[in-house]
C-alpha positions in Angstrom: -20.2 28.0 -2.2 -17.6 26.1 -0.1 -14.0 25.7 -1.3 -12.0 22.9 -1.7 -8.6 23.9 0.6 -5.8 21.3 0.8 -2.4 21.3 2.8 0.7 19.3 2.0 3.2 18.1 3.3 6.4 16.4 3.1 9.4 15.3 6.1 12.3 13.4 6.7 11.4 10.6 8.9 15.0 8.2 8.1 16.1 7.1 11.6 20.3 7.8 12.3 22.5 4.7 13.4 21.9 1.5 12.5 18.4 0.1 13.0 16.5 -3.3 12.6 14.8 -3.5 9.3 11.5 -4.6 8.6 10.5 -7.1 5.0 12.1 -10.1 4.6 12.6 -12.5 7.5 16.0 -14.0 5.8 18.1 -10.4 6.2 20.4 -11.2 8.5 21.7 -7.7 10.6 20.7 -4.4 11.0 20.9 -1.4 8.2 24.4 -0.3 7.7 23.5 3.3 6.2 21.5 5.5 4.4 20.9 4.8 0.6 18.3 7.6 -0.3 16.0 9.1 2.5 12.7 7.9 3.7 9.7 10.4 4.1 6.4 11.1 6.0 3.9 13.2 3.1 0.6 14.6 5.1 -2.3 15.5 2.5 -4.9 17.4 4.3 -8.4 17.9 2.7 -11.0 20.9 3.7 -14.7 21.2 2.3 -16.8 23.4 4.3 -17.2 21.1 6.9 -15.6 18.0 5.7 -12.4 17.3 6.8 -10.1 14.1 5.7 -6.7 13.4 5.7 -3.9 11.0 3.9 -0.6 9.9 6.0 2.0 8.2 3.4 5.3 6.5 4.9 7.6 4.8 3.5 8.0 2.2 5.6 6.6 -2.0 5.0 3.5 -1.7 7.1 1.7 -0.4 9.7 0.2 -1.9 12.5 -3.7 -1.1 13.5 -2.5 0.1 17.2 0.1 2.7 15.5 -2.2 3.5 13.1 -4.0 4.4 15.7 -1.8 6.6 17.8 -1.0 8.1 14.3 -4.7 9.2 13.7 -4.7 11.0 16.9 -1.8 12.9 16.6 -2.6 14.0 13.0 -5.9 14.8 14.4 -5.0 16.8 17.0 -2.8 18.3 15.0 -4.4 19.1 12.0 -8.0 20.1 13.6 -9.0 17.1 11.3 -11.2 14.2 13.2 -9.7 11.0 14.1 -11.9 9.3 11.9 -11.4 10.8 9.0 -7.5 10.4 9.0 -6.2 7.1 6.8 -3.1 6.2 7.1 -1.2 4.1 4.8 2.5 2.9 3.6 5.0 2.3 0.7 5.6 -1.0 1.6 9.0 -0.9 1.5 11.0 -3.8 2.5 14.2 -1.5 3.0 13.1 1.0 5.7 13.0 0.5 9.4 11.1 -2.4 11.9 8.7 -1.2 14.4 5.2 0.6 13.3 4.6 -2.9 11.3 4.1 -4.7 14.8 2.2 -4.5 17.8 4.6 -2.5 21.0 7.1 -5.2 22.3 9.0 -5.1 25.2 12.0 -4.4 22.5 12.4 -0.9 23.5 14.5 -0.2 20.5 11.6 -0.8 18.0 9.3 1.4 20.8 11.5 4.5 19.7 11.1 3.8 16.8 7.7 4.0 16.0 7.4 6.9 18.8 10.3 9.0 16.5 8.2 8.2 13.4 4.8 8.8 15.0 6.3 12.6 16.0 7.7 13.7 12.6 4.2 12.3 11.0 2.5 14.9 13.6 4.9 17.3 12.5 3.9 17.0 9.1 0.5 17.4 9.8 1.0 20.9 11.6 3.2 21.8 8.3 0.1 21.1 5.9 -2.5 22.1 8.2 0.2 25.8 8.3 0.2 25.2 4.5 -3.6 24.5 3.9 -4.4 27.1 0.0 -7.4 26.7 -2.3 -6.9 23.7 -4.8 -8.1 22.7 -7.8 -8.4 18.7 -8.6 -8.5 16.3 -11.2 -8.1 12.8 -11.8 -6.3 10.5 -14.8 -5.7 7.0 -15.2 -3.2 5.3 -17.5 -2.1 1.2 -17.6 2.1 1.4 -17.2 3.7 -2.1 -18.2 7.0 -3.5 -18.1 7.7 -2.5 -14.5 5.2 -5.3 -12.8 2.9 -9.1 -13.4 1.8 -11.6 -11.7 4.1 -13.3 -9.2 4.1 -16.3 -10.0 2.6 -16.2 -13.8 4.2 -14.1 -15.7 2.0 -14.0 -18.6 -0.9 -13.7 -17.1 -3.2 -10.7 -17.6 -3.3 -8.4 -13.6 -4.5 -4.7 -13.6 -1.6 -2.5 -14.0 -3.9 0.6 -13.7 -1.8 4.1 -12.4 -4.3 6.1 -10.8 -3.1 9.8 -10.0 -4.8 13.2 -8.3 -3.1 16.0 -9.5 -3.4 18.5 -7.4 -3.0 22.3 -8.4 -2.8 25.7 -6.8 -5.5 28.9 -8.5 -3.0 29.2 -10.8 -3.2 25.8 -12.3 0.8 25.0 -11.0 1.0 21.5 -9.8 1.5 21.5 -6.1 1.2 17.4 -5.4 0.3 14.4 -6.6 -1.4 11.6 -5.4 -1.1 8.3 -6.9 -1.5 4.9 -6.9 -0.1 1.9 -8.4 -0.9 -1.9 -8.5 2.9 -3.7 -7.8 3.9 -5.2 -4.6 6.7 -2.2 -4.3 10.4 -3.9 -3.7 13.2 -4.4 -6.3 15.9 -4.9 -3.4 16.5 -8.2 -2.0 17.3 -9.2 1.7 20.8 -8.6 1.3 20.3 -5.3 1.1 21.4 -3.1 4.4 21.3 0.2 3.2 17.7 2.3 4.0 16.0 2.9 1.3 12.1 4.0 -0.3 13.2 1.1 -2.7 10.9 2.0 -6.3 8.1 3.7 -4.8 10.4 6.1 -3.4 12.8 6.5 -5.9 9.8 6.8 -8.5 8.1 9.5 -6.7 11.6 11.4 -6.0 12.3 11.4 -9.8 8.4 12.9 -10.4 9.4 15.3 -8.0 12.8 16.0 -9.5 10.6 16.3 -13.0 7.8 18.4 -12.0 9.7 20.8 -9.7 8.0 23.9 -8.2 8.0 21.8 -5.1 6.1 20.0 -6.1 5.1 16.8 -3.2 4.3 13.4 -5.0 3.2 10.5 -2.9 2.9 6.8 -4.0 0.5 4.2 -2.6 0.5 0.5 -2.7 -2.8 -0.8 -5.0 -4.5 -4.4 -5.0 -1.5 -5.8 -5.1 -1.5 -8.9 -3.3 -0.6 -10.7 -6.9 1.9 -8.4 -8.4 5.4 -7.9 -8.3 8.3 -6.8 -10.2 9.9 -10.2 -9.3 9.5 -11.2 -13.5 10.4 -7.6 -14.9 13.9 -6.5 -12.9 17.0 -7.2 -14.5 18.5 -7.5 -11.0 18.1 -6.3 -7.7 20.2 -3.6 -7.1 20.0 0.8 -6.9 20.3 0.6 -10.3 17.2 -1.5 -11.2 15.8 1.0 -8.8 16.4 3.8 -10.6 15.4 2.5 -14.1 12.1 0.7 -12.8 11.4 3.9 -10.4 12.0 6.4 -13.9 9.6 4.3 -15.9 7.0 5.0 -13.2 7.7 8.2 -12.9 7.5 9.3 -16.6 4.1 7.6 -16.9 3.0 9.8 -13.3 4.2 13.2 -15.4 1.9 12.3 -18.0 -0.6 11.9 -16.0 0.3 15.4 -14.7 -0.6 16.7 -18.0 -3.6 14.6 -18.6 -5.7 15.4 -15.8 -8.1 18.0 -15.9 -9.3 19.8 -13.1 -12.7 19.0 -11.8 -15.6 22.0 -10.8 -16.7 22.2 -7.4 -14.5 19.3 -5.8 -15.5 18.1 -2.7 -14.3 16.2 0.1 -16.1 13.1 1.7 -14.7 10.3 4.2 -16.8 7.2 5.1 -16.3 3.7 6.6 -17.6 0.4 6.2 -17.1 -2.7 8.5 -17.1 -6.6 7.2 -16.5 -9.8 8.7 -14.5 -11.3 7.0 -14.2 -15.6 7.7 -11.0 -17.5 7.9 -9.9 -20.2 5.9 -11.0 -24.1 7.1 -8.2 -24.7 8.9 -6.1 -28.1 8.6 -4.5 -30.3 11.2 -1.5 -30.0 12.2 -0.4 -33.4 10.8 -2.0 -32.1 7.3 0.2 -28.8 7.4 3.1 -30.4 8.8 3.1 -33.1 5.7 2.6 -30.4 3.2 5.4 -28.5 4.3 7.6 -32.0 4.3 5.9 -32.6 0.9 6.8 -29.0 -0.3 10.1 -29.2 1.2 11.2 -32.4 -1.2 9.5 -30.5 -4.6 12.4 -27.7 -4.2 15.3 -29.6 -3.4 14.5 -31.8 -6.3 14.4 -28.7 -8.4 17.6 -27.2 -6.8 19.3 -30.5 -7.7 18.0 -30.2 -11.2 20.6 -27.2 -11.8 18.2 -26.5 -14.7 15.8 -24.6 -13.0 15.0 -20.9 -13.6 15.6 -18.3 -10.8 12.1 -17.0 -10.7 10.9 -20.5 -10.6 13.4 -21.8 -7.7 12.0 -18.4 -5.8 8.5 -19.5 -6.1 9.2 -23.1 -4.6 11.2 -21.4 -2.1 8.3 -19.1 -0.9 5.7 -21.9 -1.1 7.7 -23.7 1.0 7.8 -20.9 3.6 4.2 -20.3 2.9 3.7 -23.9 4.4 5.7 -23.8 7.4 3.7 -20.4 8.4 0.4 -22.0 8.0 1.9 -24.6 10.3 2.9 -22.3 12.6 -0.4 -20.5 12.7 -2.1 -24.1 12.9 0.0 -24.7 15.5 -1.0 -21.1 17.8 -4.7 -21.7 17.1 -5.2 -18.7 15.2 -7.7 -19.6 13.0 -9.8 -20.8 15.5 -11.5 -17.3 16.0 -13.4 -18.0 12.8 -12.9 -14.3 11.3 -11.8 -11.2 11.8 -13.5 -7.3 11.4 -12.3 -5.6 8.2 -12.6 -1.6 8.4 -12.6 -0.2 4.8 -12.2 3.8 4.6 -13.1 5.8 1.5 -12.0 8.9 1.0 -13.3 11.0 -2.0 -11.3 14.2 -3.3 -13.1 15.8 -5.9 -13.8 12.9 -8.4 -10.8 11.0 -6.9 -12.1 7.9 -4.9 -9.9 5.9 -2.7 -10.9 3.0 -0.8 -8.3 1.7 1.9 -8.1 -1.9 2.9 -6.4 -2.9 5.9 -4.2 -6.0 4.1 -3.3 -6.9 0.5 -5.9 -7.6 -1.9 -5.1 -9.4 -5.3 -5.7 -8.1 -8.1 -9.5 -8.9 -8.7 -10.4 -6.5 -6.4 -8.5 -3.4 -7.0 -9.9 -4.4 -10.6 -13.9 -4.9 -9.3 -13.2 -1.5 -7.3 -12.3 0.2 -10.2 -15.2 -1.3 -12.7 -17.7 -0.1 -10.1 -17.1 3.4 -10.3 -19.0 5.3 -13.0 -17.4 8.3 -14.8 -16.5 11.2 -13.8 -15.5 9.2 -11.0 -12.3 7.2 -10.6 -11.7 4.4 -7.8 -8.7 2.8 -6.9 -7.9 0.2 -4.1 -5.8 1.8 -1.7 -3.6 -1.6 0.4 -2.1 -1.6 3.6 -4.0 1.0 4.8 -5.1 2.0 8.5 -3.8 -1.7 10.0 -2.9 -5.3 8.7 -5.0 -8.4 8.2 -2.9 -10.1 5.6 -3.5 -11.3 1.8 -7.0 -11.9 0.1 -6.3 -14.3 -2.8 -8.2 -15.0 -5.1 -9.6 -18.9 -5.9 -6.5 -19.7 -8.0 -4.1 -19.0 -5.5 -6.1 -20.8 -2.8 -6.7 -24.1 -4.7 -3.0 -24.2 -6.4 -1.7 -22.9 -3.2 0.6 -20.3 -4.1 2.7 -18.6 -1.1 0.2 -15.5 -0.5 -2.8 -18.0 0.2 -0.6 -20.3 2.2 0.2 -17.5 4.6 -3.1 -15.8 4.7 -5.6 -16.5 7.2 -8.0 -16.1 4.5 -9.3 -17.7 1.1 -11.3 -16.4 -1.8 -14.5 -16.3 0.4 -13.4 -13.5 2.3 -12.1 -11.9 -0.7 -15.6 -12.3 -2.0 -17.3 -10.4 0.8 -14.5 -8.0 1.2 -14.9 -6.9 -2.8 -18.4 -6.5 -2.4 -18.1 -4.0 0.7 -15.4 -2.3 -1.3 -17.8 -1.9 -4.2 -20.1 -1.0 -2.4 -18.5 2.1 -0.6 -17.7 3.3 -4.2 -21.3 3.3 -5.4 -21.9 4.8 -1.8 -19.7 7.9 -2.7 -20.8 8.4 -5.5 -24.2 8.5 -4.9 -23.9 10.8 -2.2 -21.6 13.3 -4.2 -24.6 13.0 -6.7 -26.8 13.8 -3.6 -25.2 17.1 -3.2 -25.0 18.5 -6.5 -28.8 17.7 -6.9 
């Protein structure tokens, strides 16, 4: 019988000097130092013949054409196919600008992505040099009080950690994969300093926790919805830290929860949608909803009553409209739609399914309802490329930020759920295939 080999990887990828950061278009300047490092962890998967492989960085995105190059330097790296490599991000919106955009003629944000894209090859040759027989199993837990929705607070989103534990023969923990629901930043734009922000601080204090050597990697769920903007006390390291240890103490009990699996396997497939945009509006409709939008805040700011997070959500509406003008205004919707390509990748009972964009809640929530025990799915976000938000109906018709700026509605979220379900169902029926 084949056996389930995986390699791991972890390595320093912070750039030196000051650099332009990517996240928020309101930071003014480029970082100033180096608050806690940022890091590249490879995961490579072997099953007899199945090969599959998971790039995390902690960076705010990464564009399809680096994602790209990325897949073909892991790939010939790692002796792993092309299509079988996903690679995905942090999202955080302290690290450096460049692999979230298509090459400019900015050389400075070239070398940047070309300095990342090496180190994420280098890590690919260190797991594929580091590739031992592993054992695998899979636990879920919900974690509150570090995330919600963005903009209501009370109501109920999916605050599912997912996590692969990953052990040597022994049964000592090597790595940990996981996932969590929660659009990743506690740091505000005035922040200069580099920086993992929660997802890296979490996993570093996992790390700290399990020792050994342990490698834990964090990916962004369906979280298109969710935020920590109603949970932080402020927005500083030290909200970091606290946030990022809550995380991380539910992650080590995972550790301890999970059991392993018998005769893991390894499977990657794909599945392509087209996905419509939104009706688009004139340019005179946009361009008065942004005017109208516009007055609602600065009546609230002279209200001097208002609540923080409430002033932030006008704010981002309002900058929500003026980018669907601006996209009115390029003719961008007028393509009609755009290809989605979803990638699942099954470890042992572990499924994840990457989507190239942030999808809300509802379908990180459908993903996981589909899967049937001993099976456990998670949306994967931002992964292999970006295509932007898929809100759900509420956001759309009450026009909250993420729908304003997405050049989608609750339609495509409809047909992009059901692809995404329908992977799951597709893994799992084909694991059940080979056991049969």
């Amino acid at each position: 019988m084949d056996e389930l080999q995986i390699g791991i990887a972890k390595v320093d990828v912070t750039p030196s000097g000051a650099v332009p950061m990517a996240g928020y278009v309101a930071r003014v300047g480029q970082s100033l130092g180096v608050h806690d490092p940022l890091w590249a962890r490879c995961f490579l998967f072997h099953h007899g013949r199945a090969r599959g492989a998971l790039v995390v960085l902690e960076v705010v995105g990464v564009h399809e054409h680096w994602a790209a190059e990325a897949q073909r330097r892991v790939a010939a790296a790692a002796d792993v196919p092309p299509e079988g490599v996903v690679v995905a991000c942090t999202h955080t919106h302290s690290g450096p600008a460049g692999l979230d955009v298509p090459p400019t003629p900015d050389p400075t944000q070239t070398a940047m992505a070309e300095a990342i894209l090496a180190r994420v090859e280098q890590a690919a040759a260190q797991a594929a040099q580091a590739l031992a027989p592993a054992r695998v199993g899979v636990a879920t837990a919900p974690v509150p009080g570090i995330a919600g929705h963005r903009t209501r607070p009370q109501q109920p989103v999916d605050q599912t950690l997912w996590a692969l534990v990953i052990g040597d023969a022994m049964g000592r923990v090597r790595a940990v994969l996981a996932n969590f629901p929660c659009h990743s930043t506690v740091l505000g734009p005035d922040n200069r300093l580099l920086s993992g922000d929660l997802f890296g601080a979490a996993a570093a204090a996992a790390e700290r926790r399990l020792d050994h050597g342990a490698v834990v990697a964090l990916t962004v769920g369906a979280a298109g919805d969710i935020s920590t903007r109603f949970f932080r006390q402020a927005q500083d390291f030290h909200e970091v830290d606290r946030l990022g240890g809550l995380l991380a103490t539910a992650l080590v009990r995972l550790v301890q929860a999970a059991t392993p699996a018998r005769d893991a396997s390894v499977a990657v497939r794909w599945r392509r949608c087209w996905l419509p945009y939104k009706p688009a509006p004139t340019a005179d409709e946009a361009r008065r909803m942004a005017e109208e939008l516009r007055a609602e805040l600065a009546a609230l700011v002279r209200q001097g009553t208002v609540p923080p997070g409430a002033l932030h959500i006008a704010r981002t509406r309002v900058e929500g409209a003026e980018r669907l003008l601006a996209m009115v205004e390029a003719g961008m919707l007028a393509a009609g739609g755009a290809e989605a390509v979803l990638c699942g990748l099954r470890i042992g009972p572990g499924i994840l399914i990457g989507i190239p964009g942030e999808p809300f809640s509802s379908v990180g929530q459908a993903i996981r309802d589909r899967a049937t025990p001993p099976f456990q799915a998670t949306g994967l976000g931002l992964a292999n490329g970006y295509l932007g938000y898929f809100p759900d109906e509420d956001a759309v018709r009450t026009g909250w930020y993420e729908a304003l700026i997405s050049p989608f509605d609750h339609r495509a979220t409809m047909v992009l759920t059901a692809a995404a379900t329908a992977l799951v169902a597709e893994m799992e029926e084909e694991d059940s295939g080979r056991r049969a």
